[in-house]
N, C-alpha and C positions, 0 to 999 in steps of 0.2 A: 385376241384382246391385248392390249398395248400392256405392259409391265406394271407403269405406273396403277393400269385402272383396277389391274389385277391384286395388285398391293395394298391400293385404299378401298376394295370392297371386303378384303378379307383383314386387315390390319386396322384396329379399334386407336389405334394413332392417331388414323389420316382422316380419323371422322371426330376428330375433338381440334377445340381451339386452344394452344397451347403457348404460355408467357411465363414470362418470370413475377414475380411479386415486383409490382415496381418502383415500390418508396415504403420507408419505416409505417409512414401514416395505415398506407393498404396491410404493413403486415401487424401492427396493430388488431385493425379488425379483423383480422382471419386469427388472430393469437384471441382474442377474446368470444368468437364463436367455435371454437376445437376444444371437443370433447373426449376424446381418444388421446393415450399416452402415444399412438403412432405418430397422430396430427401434429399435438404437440412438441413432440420429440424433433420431426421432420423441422418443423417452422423453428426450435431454437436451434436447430443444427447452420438454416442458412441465415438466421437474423442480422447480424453483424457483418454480413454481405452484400445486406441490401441498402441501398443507396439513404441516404435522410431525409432525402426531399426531393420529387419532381414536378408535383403541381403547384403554382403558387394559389390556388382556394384551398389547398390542404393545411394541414395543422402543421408549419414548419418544426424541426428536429436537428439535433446535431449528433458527432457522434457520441459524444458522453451521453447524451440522451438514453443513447442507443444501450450504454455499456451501462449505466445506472440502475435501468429495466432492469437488466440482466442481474446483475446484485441481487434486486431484490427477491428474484427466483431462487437467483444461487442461493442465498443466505441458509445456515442450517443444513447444507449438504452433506454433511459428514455423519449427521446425524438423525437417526430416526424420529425420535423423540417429536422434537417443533415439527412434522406432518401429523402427528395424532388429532382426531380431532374428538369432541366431547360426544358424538352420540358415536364413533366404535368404530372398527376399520370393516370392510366389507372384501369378501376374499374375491379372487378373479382369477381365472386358467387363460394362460397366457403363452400355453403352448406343450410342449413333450420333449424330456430331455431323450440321448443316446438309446436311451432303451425303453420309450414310451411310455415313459411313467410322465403324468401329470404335473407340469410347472405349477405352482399356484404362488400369487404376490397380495398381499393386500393393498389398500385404497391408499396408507401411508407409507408403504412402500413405492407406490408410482410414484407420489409425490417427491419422496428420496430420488427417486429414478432421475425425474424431471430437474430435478434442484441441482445432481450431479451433473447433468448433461449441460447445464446453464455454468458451472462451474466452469467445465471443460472446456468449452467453446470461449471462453473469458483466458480459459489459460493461454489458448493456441493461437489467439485474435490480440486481446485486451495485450495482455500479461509479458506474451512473447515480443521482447525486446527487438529482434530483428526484423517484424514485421514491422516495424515502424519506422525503418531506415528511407524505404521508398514511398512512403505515405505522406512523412512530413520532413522528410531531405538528412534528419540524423534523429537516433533518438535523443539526443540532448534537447535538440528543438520540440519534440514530444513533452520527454518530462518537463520544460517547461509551461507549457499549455497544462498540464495537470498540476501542475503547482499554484497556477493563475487561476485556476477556475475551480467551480461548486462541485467537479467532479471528486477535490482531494475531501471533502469534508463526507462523500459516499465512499470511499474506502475508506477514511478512520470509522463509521458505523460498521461496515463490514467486516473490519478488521480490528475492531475493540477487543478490550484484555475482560476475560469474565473469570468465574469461578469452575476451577477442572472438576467435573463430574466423581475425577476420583480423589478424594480426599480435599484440601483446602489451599491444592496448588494455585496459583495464575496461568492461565493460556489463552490465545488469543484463539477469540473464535474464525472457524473457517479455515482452520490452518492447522495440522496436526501437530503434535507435541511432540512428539521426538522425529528426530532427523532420518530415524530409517524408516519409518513408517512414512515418509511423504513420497507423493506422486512425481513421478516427471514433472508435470505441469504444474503441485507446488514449489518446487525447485526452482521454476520460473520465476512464480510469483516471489520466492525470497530472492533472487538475483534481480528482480523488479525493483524490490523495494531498498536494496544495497545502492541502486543506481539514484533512488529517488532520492534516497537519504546524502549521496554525496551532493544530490542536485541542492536543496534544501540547504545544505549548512555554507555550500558555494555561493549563495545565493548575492548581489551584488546592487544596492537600490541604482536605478536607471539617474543617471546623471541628469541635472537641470540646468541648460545650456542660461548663459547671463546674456543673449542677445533673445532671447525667447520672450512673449510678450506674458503680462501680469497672468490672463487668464491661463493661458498652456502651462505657466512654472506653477500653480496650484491645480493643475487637473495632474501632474508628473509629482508632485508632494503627495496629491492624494491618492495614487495611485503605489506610490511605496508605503504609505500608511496600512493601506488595504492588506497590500501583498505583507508586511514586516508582521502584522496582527497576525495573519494567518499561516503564516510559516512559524509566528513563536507560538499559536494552539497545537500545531503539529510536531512541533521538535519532541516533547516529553512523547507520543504518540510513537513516534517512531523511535524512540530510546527503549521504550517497552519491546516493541519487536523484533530490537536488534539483538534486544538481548534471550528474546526466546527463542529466535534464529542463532545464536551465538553469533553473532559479528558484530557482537559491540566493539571490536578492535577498530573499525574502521572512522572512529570517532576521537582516536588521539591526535590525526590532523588536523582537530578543532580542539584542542584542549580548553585553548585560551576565550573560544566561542561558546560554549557550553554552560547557559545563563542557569539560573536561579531554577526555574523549575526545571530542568534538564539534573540537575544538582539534587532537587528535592523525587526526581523518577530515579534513580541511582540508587539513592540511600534508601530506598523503599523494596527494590529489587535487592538488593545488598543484604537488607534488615529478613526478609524470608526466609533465611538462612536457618539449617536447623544444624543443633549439635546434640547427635546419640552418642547413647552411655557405651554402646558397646564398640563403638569407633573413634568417639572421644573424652577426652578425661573430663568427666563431667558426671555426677551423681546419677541424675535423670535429664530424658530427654527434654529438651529447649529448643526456643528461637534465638538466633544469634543475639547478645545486646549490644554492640557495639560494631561498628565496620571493620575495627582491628578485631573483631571475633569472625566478623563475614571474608577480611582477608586469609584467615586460617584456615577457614574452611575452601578458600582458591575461591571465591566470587568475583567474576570479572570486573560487576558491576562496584564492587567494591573496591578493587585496585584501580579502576578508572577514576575513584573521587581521589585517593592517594594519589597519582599520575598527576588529576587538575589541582588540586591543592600544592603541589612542585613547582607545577608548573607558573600558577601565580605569585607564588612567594617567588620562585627566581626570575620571571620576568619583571616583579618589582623592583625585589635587589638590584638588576642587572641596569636596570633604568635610573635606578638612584646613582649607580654609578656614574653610567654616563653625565646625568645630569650636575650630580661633583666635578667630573673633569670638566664638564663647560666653565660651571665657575671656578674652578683654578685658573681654567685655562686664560677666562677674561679678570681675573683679579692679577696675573700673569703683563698682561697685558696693558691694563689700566698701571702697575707698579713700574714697566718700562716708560712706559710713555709720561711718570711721573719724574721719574729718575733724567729721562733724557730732557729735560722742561716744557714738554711737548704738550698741549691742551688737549 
């Protein structure tokens, strides 16, 4: 009997038909008919692999599309809690550790499962900066398409500032609060968002050529309207972050750009600030009242409105000067040209 036949009568391979998922649309419905955390685990593991579109009767897709879904799986992965549901978690054996003792995970626990593993695959795909060098030629040209499109406005959701479970901190949800407790893969996501936030404050309205006709110089107006609107909803957005990431440093290249509500998210991070008795001179415990209380206590956030506040008052001065020496310089001038009888 020939090798091959011998191989497909006894190999349960060579007797099934076997494909890739072949467009988001098809994994779609295979993600909404999977009931098993296997299934689902499997299908978020290659989702972001699968292409957005091959048929055109299909329901077309992009990839934020693709990365959007995935959010909203992720969301809450860090924590048990948002998988609770009102009628009780139901247990399930899900295997035997080292020494045969019975795994058991509840119904809210998969769900955690599932939510991390959507996280993950965000981190390794979405998140990881170098994969986007051969995808869209750098990632500069990346974060720009996220800065352009409906994708930034599902990270500032996923990446909102709430209230810390312990006590009446700020942190941002989906992101761990302190620095050693993060994952590789959020490490990522804050070196992501270091990169977006230079992209954001770089940001440069697209030039309107004077040989261009009526209608193109107002689709180019309206289109910096667009983009200036939503990069100023995002600047205080990501001023929150930078500052829970600690890299608010990377924002004195813009001193002199850091508008009005970028000024009022500072003072706000600044004002948090607490002063104890037993660490500083102060009766009972408080909130800082003032920024010169939130700089004593070494607030970044507070010596960055100190830094901008310098930095306007002496680009002012610096510009009143110049503008004095013009006119000397032409009152200088107009005095020669009076002196010599010159008109």
């Amino acid at each position: 009997m020939p090798q091959e036949k011998l191989a497909a009568q006894f190999h349960n391979l060579f007797s099934r038909k076997i494909r890739p998922i072949h467009s988001w649309h098809e994994w779609l419905q295979r993600w909404q008919v999977a009931v098993t955390l296997e299934e689902m685990s499997g299908l978020l593991h290659v989702g972001l692999d699968v292409p957005e579109n091959r048929y055109p009767n299909e329901t077309q897709y992009s990839y934020f599309d693709q990365v959007t879904f995935y959010l909203t799986i992720a969301d809450g992965w860090a924590d048990r809690y948002p998988f609770l549901v009102a009628e009780g978690d139901t247990d399930y054996i899900i295997g035997r550790d080292k020494y045969g003792n019975v795994i058991q995970k509840t119904s809210s626990e998969l769900r955690q499962q599932l939510a991390r593993k959507a996280f993950d695959v965000l981190c390794t795909n979405f998140f990881k900066l170098e994969e986007h060098k051969e995808r869209n030629g750098s990632v500069a040209n990346w974060i720009d398409e996220i800065i352009s499109g409906q994708i930034l406005l599902s990270l500032q959701e996923f990446f909102r500032s709430e209230k810390s479970q312990l006590g009446n901190r700020i942190r941002i949800r989906n992101l761990s609060e302190r620095a050693e407790n993060r994952s590789h893969g959020e490490q990522q996501v804050v070196d992501f968002f270091i990169v977006l936030a230079k992209s954001v404050w770089e940001w440069k309205e697209e030039d309107v050529p004077s040989w261009r006709d009526a209608a193109e110089k107002n689709g180019i107006a309206r289109r910096n309207d667009e983009m200036r609107s939503r990069l100023l909803n995002a600047k205080p957005w990501l001023v929150e972050i930078l500052s829970q990431v600690d890299q608010l440093d990377i924002l004195e290249k813009w001193l002199l750009k850091l508008d009005r509500a970028c000024l009022v998210k500072l003072e706000e991070i600044a004002l948090r600030g607490e002063l104890r008795r037993f660490d500083h001179p102060v009766s009972e415990d408080r909130r800082v009242a003032s920024t010169d209380e939130a700089c004593f206590l070494g607030s970044k956030a507070a010596w960055l409105i100190k830094k901008i506040e310098l930095a306007i008052r002496e680009f002012g001065r610096l510009n009143a000067i110049v503008e004095e020496e013009r006119r000397v310089a032409e009152a200088h001038q107009h005095l020669r040209e009076l002196t010599s009888g010159k008109k």
